[in-house]
Each structure stands twice: as C-alpha cells, then as structure tokens.
PDBQT receptor file of N, H, CA, C and O in Angstrom, charges set to zero:
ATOM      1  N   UNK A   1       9.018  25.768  20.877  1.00  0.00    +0.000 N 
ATOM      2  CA  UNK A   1       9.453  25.560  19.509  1.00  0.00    +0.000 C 
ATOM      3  C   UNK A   1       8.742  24.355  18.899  1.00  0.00    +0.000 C 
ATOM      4  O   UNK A   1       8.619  24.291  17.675  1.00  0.00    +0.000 OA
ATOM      5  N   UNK A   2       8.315  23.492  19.617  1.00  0.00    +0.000 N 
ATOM      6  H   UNK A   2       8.414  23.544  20.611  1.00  0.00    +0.000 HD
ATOM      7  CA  UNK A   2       7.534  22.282  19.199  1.00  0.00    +0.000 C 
ATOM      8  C   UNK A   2       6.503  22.497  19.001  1.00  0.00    +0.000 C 
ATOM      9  O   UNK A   2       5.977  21.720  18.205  1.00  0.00    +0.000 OA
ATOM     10  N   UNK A   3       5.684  23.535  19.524  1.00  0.00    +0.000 N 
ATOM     11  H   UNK A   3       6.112  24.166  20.171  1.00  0.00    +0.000 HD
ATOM     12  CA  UNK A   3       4.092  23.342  19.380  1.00  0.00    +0.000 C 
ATOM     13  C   UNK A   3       4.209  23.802  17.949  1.00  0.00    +0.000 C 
ATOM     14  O   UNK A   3       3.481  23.325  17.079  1.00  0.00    +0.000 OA
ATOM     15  N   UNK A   4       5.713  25.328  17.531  1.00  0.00    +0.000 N 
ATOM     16  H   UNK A   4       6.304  25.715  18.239  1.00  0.00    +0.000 HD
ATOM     17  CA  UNK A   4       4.776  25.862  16.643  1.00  0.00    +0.000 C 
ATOM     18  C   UNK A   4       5.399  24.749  15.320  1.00  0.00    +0.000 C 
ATOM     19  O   UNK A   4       4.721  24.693  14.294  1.00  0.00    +0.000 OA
ATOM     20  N   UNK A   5       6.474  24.041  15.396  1.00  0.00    +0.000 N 
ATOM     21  H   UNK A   5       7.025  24.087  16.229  1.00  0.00    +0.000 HD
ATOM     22  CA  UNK A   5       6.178  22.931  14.329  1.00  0.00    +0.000 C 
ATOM     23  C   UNK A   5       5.092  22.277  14.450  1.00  0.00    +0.000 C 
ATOM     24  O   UNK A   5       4.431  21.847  13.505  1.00  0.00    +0.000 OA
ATOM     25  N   UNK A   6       4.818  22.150  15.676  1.00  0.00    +0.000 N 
ATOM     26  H   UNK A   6       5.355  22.499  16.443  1.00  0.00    +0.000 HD
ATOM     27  CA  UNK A   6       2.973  21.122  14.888  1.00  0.00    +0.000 C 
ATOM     28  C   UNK A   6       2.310  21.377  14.348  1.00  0.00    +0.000 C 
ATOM     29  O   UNK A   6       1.886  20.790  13.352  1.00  0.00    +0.000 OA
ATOM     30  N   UNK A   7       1.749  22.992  15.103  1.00  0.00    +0.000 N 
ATOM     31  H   UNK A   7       2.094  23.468  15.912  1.00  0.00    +0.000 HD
ATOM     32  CA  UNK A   7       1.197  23.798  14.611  1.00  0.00    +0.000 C 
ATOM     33  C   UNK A   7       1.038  23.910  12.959  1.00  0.00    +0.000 C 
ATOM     34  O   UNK A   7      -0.052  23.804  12.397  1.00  0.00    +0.000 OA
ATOM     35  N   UNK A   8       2.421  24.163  12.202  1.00  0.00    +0.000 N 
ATOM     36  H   UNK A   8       3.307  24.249  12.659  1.00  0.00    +0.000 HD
ATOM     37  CA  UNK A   8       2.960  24.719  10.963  1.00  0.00    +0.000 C 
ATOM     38  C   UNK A   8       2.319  22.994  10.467  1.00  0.00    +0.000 C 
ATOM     39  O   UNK A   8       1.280  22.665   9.896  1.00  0.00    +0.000 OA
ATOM     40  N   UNK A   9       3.103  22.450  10.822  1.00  0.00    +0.000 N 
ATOM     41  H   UNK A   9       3.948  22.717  11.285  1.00  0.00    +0.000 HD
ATOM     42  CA  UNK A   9       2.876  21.424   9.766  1.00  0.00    +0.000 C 
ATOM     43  C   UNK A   9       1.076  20.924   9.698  1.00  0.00    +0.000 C 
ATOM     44  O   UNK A   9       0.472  20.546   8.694  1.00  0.00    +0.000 OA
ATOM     45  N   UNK A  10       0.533  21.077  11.094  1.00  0.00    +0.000 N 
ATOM     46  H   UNK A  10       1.024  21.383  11.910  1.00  0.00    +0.000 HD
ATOM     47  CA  UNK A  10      -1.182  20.803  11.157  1.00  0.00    +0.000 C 
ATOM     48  C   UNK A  10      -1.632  21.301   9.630  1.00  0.00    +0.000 C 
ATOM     49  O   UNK A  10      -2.203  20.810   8.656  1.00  0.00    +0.000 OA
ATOM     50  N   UNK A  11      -0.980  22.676  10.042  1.00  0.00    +0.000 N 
ATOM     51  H   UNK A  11      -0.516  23.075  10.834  1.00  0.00    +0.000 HD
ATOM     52  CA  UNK A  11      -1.496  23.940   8.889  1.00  0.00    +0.000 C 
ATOM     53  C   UNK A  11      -1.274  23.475   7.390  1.00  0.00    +0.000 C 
ATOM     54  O   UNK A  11      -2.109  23.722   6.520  1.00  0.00    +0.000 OA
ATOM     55  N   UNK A  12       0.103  22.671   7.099  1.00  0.00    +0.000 N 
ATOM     56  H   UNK A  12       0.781  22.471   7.806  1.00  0.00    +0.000 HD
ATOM     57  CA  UNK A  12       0.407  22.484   5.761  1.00  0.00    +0.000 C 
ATOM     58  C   UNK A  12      -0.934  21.636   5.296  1.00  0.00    +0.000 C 
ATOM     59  O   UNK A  12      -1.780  21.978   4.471  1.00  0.00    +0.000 OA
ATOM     60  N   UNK A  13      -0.853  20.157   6.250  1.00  0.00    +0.000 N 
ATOM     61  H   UNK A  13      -0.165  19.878   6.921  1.00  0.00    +0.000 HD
ATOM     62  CA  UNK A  13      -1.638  19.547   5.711  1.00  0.00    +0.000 C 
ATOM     63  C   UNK A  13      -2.574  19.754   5.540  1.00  0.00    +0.000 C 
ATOM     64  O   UNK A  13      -2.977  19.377   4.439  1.00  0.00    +0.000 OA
ATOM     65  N   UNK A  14      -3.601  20.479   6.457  1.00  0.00    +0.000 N 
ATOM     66  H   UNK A  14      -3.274  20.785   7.351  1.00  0.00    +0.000 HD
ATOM     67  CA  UNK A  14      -5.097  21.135   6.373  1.00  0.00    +0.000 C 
ATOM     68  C   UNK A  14      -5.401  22.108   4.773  1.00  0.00    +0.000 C 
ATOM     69  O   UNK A  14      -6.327  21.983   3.972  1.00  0.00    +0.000 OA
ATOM     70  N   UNK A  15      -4.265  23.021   4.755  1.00  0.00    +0.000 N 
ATOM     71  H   UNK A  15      -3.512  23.123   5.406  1.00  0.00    +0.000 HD
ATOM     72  CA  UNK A  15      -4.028  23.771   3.372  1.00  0.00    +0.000 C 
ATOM     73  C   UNK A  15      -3.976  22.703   2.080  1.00  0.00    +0.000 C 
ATOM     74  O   UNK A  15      -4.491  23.041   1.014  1.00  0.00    +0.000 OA
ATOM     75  N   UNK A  16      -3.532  21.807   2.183  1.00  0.00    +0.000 N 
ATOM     76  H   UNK A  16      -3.114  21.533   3.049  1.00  0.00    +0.000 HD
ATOM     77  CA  UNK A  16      -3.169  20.503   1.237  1.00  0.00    +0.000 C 
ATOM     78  C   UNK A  16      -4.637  19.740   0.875  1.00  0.00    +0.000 C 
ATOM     79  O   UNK A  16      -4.913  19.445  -0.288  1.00  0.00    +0.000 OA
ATOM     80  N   UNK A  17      -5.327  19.524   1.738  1.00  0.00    +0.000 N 
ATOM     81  H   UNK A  17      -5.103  19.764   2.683  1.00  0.00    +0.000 HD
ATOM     82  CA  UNK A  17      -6.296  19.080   1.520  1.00  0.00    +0.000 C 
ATOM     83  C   UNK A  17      -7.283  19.826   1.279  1.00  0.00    +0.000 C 
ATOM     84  O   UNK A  17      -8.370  19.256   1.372  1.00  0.00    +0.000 OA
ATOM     85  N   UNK A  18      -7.301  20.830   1.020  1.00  0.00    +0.000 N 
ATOM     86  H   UNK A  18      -6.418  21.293   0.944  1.00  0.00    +0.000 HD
ATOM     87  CA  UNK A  18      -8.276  21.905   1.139  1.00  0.00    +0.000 C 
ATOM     88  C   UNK A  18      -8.072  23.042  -0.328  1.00  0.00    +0.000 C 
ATOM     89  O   UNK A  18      -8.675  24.072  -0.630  1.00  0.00    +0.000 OA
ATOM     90  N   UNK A  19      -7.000  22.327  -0.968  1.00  0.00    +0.000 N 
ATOM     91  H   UNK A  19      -6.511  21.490  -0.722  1.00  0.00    +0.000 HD
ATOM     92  CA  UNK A  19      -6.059  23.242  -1.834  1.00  0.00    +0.000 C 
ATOM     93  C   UNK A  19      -7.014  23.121  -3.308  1.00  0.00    +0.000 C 
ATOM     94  O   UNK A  19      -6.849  24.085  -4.055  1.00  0.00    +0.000 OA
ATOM     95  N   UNK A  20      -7.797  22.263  -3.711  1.00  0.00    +0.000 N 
ATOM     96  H   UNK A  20      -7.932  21.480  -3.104  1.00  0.00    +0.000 HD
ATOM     97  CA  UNK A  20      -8.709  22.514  -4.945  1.00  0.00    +0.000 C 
ATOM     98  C   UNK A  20     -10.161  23.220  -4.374  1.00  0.00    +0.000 C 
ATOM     99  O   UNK A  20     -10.935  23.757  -5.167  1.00  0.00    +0.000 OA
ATOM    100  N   UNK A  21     -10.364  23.172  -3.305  1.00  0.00    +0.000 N 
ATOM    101  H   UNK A  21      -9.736  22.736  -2.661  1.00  0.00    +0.000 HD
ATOM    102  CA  UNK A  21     -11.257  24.711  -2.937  1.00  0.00    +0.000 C 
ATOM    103  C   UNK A  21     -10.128  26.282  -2.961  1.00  0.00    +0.000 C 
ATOM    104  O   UNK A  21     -10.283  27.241  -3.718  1.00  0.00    +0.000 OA
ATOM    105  N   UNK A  22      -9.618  26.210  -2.467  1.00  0.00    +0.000 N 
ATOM    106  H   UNK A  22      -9.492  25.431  -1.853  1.00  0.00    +0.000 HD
ATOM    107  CA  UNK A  22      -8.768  26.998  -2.193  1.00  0.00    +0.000 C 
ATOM    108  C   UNK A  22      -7.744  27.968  -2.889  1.00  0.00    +0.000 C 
ATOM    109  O   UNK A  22      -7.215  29.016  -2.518  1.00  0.00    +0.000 OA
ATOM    110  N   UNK A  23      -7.647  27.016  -4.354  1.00  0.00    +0.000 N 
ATOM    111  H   UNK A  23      -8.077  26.165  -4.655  1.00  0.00    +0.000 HD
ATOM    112  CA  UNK A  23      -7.101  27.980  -5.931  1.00  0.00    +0.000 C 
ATOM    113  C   UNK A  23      -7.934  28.253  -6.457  1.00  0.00    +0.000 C 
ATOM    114  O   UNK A  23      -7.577  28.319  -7.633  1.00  0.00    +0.000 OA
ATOM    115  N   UNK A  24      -9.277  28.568  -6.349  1.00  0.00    +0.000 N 
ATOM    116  H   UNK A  24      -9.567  28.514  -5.393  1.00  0.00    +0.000 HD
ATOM    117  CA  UNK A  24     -11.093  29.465  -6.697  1.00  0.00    +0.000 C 
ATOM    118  C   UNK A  24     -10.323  30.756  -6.225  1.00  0.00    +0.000 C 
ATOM    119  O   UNK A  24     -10.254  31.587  -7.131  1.00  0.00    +0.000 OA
ATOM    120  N   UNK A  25      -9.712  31.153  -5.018  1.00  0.00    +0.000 N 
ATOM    121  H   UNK A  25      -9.768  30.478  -4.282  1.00  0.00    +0.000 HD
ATOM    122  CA  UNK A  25      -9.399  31.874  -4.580  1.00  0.00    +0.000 C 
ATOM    123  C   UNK A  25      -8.087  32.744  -4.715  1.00  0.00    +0.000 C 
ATOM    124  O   UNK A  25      -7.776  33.803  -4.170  1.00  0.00    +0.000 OA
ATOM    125  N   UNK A  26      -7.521  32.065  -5.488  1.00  0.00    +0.000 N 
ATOM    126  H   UNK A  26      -7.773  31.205  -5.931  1.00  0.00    +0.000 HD
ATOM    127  CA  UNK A  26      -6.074  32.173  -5.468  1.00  0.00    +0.000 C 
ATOM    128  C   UNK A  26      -4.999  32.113  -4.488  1.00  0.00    +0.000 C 
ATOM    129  O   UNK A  26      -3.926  32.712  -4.568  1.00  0.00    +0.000 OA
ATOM    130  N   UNK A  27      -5.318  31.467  -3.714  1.00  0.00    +0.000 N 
ATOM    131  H   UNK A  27      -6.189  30.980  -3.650  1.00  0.00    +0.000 HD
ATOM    132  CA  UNK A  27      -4.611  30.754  -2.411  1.00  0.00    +0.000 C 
ATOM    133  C   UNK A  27      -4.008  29.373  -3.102  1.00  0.00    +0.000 C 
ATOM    134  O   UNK A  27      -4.802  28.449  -3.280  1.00  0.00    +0.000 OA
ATOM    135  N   UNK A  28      -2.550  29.201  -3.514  1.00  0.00    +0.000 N 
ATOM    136  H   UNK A  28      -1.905  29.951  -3.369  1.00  0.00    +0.000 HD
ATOM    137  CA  UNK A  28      -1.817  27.986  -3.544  1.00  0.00    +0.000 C 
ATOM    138  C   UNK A  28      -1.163  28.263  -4.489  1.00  0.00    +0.000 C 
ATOM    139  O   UNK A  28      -0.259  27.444  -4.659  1.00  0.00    +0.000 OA
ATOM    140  N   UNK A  29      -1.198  29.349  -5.477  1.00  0.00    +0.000 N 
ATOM    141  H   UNK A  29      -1.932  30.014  -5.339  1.00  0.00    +0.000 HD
ATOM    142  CA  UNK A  29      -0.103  29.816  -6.719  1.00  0.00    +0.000 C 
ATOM    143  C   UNK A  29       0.450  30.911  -6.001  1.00  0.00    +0.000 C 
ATOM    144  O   UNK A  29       0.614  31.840  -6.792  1.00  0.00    +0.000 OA
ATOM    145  N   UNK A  30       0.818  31.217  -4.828  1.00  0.00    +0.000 N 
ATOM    146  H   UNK A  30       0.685  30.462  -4.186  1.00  0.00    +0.000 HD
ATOM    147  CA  UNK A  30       1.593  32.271  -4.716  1.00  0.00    +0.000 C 
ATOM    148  C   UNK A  30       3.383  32.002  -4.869  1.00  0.00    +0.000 C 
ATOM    149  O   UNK A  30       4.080  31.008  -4.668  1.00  0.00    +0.000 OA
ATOM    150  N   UNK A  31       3.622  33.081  -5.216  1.00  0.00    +0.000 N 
ATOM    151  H   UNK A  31       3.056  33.889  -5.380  1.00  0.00    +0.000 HD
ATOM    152  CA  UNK A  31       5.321  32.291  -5.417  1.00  0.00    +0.000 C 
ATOM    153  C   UNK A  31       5.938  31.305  -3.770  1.00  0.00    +0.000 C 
ATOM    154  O   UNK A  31       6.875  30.625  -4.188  1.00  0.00    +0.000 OA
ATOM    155  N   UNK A  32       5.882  31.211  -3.261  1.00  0.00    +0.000 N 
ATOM    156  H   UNK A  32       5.120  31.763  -2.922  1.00  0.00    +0.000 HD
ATOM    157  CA  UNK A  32       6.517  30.625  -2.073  1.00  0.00    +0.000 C 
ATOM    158  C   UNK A  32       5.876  29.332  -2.153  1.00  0.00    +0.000 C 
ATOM    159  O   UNK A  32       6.520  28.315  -1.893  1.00  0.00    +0.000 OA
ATOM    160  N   UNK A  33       4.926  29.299  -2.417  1.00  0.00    +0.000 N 
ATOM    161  H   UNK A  33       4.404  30.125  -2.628  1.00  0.00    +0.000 HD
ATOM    162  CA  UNK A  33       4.306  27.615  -2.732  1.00  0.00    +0.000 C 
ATOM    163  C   UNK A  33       5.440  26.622  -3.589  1.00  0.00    +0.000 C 
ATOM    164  O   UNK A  33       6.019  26.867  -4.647  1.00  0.00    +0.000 OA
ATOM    165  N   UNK A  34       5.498  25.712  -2.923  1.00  0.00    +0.000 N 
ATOM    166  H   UNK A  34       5.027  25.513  -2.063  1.00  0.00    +0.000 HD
ATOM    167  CA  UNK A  34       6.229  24.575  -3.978  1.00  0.00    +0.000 C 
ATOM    168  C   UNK A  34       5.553  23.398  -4.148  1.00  0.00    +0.000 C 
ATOM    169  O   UNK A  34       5.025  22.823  -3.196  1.00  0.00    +0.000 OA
ATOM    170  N   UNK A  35       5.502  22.806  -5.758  1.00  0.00    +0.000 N 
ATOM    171  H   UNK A  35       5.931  23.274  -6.531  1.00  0.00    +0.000 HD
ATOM    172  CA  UNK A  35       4.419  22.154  -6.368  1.00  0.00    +0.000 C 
ATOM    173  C   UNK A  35       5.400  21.221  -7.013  1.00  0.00    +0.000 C 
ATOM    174  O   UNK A  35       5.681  21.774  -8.076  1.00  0.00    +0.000 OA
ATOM    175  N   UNK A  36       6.153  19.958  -6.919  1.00  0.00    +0.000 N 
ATOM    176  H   UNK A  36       5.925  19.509  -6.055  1.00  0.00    +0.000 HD
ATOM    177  CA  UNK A  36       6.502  18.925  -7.398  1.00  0.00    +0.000 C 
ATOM    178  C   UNK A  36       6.605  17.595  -7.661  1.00  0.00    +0.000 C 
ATOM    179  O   UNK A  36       6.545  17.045  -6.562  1.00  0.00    +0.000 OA
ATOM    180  N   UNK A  37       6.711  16.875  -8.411  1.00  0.00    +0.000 N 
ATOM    181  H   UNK A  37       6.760  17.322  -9.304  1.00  0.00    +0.000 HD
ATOM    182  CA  UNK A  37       6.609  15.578  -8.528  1.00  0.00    +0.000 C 
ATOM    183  C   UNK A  37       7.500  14.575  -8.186  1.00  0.00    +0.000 C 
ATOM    184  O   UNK A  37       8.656  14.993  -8.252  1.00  0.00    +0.000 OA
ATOM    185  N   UNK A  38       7.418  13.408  -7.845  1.00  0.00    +0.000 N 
ATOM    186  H   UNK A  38       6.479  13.068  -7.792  1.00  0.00    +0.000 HD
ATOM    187  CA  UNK A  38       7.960  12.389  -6.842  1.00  0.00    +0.000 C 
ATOM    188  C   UNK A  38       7.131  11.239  -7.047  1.00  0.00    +0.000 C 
ATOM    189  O   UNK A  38       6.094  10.973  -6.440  1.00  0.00    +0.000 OA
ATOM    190  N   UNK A  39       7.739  10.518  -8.048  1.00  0.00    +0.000 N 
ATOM    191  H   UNK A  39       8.582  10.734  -8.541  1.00  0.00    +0.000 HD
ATOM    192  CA  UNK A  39       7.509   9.091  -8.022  1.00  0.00    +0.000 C 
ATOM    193  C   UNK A  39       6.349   9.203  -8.564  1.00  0.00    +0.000 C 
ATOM    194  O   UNK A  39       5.601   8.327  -8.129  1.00  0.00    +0.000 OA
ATOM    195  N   UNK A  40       5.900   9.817  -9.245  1.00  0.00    +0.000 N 
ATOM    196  H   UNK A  40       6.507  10.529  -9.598  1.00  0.00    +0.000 HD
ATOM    197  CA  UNK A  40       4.594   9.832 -10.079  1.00  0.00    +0.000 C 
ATOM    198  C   UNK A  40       3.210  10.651  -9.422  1.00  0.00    +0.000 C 
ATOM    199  O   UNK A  40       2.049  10.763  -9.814  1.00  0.00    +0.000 OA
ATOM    200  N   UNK A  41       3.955  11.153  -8.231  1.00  0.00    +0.000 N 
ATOM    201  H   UNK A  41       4.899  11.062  -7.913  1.00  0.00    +0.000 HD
ATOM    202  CA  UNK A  41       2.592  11.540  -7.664  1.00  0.00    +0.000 C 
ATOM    203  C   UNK A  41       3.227  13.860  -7.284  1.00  0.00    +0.000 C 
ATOM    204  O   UNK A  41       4.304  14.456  -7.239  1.00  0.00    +0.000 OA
ATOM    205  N   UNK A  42       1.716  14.264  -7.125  1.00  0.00    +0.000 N 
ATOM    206  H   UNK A  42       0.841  13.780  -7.161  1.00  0.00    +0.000 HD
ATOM    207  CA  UNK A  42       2.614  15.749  -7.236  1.00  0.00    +0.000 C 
ATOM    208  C   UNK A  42       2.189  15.950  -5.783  1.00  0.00    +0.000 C 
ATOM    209  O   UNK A  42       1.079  15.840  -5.264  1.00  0.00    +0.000 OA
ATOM    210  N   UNK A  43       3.554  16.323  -5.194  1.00  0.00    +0.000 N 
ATOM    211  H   UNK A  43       4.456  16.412  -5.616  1.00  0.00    +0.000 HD
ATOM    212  CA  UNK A  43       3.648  16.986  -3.748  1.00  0.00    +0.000 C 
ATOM    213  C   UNK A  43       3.604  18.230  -3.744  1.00  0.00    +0.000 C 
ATOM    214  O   UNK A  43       4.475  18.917  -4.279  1.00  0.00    +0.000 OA
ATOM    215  N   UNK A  44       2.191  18.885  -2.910  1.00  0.00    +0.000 N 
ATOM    216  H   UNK A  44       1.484  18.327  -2.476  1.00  0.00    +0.000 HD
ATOM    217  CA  UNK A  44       2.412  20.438  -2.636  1.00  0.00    +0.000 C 
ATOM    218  C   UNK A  44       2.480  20.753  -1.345  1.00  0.00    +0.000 C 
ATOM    219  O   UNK A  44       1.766  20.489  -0.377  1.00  0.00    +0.000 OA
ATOM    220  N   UNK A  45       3.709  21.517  -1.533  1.00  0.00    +0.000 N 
ATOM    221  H   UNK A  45       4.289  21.731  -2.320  1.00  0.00    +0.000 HD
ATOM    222  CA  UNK A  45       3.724  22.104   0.262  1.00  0.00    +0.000 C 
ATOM    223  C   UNK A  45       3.506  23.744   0.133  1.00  0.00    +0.000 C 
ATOM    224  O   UNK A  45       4.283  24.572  -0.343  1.00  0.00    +0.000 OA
ATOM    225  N   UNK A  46       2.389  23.908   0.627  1.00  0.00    +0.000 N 
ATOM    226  H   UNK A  46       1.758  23.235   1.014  1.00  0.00    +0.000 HD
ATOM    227  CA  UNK A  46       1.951  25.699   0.485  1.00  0.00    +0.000 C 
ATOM    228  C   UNK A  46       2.843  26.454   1.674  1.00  0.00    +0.000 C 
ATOM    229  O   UNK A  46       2.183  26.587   2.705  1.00  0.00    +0.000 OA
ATOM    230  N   UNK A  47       4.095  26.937   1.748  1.00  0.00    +0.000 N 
ATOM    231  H   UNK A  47       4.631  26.828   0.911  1.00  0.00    +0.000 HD
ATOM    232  CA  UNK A  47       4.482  27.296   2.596  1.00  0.00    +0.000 C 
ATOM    233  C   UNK A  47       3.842  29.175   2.378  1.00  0.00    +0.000 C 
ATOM    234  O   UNK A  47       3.341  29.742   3.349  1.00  0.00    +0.000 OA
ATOM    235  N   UNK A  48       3.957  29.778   1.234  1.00  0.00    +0.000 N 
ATOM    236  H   UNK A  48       4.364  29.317   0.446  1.00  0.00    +0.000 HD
ATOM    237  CA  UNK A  48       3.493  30.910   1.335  1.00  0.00    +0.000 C 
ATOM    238  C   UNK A  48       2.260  31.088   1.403  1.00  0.00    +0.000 C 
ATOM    239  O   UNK A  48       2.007  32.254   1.705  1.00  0.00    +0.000 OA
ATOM    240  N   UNK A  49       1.035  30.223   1.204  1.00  0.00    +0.000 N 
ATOM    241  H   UNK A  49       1.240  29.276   0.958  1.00  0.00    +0.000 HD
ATOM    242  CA  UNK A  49      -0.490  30.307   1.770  1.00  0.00    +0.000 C 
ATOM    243  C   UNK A  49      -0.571  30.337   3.533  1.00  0.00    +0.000 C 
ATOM    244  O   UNK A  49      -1.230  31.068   4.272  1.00  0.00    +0.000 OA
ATOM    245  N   UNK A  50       0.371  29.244   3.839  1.00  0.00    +0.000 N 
ATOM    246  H   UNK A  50       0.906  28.651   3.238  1.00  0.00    +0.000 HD
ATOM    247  CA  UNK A  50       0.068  28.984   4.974  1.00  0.00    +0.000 C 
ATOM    248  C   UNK A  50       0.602  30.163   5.907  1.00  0.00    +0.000 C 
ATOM    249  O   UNK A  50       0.255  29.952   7.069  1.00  0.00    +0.000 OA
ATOM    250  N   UNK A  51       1.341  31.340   5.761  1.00  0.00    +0.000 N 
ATOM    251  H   UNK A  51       1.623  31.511   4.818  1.00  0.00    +0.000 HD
ATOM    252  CA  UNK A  51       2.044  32.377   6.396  1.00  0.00    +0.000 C 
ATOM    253  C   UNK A  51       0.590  33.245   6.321  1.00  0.00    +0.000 C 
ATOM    254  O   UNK A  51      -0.097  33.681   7.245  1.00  0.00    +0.000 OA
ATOM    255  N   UNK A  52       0.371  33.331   4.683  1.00  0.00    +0.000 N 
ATOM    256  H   UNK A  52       0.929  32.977   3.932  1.00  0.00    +0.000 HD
ATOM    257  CA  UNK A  52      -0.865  34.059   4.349  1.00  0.00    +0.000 C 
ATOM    258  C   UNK A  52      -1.962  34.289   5.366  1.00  0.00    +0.000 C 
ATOM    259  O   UNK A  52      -2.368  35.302   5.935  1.00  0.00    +0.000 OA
ATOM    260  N   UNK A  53      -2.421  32.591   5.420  1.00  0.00    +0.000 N 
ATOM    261  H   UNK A  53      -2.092  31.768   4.958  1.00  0.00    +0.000 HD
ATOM    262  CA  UNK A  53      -3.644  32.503   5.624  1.00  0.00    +0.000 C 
ATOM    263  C   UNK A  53      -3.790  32.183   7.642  1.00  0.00    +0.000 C 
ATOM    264  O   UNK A  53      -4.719  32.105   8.445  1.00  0.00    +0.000 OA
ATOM    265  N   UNK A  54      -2.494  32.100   7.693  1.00  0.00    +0.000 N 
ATOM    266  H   UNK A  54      -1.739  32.163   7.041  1.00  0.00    +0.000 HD
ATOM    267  CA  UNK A  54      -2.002  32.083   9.554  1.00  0.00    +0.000 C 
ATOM    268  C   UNK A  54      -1.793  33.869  10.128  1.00  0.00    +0.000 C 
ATOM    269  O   UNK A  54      -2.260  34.160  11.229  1.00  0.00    +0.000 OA
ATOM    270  N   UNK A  55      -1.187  34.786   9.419  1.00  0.00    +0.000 N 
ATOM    271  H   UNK A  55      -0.808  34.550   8.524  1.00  0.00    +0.000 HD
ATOM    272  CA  UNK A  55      -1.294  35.497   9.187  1.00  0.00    +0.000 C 
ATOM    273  C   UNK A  55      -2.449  36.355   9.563  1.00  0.00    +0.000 C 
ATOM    274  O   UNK A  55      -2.405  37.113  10.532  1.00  0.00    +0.000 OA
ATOM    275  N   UNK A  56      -3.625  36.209   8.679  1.00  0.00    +0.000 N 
ATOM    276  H   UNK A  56      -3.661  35.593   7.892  1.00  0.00    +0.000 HD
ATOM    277  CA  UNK A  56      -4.900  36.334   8.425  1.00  0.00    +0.000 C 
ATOM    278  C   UNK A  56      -5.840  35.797   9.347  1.00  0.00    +0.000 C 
ATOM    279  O   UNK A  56      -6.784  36.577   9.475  1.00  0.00    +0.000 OA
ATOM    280  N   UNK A  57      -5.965  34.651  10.122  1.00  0.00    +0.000 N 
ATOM    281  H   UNK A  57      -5.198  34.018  10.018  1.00  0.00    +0.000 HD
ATOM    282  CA  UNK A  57      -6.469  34.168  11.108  1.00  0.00    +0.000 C 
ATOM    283  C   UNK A  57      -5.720  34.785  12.529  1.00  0.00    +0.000 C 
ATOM    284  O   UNK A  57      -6.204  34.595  13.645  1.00  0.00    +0.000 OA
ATOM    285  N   UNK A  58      -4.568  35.489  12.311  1.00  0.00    +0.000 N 
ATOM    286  H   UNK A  58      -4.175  35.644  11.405  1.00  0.00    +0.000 HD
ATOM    287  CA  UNK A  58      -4.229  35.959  13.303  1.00  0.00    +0.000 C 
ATOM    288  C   UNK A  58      -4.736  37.149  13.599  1.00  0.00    +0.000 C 
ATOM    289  O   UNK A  58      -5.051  37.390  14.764  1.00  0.00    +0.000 OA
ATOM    290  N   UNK A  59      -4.890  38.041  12.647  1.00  0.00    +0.000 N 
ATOM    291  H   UNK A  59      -4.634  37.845  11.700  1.00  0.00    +0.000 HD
ATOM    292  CA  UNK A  59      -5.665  39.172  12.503  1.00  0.00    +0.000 C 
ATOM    293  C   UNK A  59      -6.858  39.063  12.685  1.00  0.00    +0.000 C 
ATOM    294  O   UNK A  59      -7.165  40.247  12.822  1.00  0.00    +0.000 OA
ATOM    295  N   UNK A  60      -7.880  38.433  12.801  1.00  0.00    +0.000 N 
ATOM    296  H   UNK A  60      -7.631  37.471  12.689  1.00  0.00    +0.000 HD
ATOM    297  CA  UNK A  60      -8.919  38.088  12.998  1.00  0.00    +0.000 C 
ATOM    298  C   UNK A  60      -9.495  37.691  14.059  1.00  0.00    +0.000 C 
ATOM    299  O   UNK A  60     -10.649  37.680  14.487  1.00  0.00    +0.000 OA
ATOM    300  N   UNK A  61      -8.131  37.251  14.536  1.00  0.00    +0.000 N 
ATOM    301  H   UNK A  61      -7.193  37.260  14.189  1.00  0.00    +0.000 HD
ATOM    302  CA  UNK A  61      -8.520  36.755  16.406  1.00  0.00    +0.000 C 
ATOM    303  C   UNK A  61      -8.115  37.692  17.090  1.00  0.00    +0.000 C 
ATOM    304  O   UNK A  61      -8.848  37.899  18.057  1.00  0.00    +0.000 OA
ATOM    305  N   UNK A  62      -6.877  38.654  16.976  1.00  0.00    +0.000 N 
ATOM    306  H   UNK A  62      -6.281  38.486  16.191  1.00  0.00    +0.000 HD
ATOM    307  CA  UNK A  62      -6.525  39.859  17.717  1.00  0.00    +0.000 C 
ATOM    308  C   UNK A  62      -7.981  40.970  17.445  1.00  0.00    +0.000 C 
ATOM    309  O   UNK A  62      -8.497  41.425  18.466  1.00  0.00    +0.000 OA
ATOM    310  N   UNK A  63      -8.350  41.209  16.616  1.00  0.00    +0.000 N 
ATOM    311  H   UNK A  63      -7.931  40.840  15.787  1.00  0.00    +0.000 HD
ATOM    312  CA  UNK A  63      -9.739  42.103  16.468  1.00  0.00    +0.000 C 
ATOM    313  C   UNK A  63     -10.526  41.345  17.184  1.00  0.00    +0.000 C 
ATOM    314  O   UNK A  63      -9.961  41.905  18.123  1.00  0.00    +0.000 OA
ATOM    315  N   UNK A  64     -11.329  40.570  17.720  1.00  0.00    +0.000 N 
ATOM    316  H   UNK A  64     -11.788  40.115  16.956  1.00  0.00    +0.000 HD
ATOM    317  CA  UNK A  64     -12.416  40.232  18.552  1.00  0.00    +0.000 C 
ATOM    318  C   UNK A  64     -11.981  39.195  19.436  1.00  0.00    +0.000 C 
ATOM    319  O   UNK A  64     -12.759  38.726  20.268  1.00  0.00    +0.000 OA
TER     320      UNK A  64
C-alpha cells in the first residue's frame, strides 16, 4: 500500500511539472483535475491525468 502512494504521488508531481507541456495536449483539463488557489499561489493536483496517463503507460508495458 505504500509503494503505490509513492508511486501516485511521484506521478502527481512529475504531471505538475510537466503540466504547461502537457495542456498542448489536453492532458490537465479533464474533469477530475483540481485547479485552486491558496495564498496567492494556484495548486494543481491532476488526479484524473494521472489515472489517464498511468493507465496508458500501463498499457504500453503489458504490450511489449
């Protein structure tokens, strides 16, 4: 149960930093994404990219 919180959260942040390449694509407006502000600064946590795009890398490794 621990790895896959690391895992998840590795994933948030990697998605987070990666997230103004990543809406070219439309990866980070999906509804499950949450996009808010806090103290002047905007927090995004892509929880529905990151299912997406874990998802998708999973499929990709089961094929080869």
């Amino acid at each position: 149960m621990v790895r896959w919180f690391i895992t998840i959260f590795i994933a948030v942040i990697v998605f987070s930093a990666a997230l103004p390449w990543l809406e070219k694509f439309g990866i980070g407006r999906l509804p499950g994404d949450v996009r808010f502000k806090l103290f002047g600064k905007t927090i995004f946590l892509p929880f529905a990219s990151t299912v997406l795009l874990s998802t998708a890398i999973f499929l990709l490794a089961r094929l080869f």
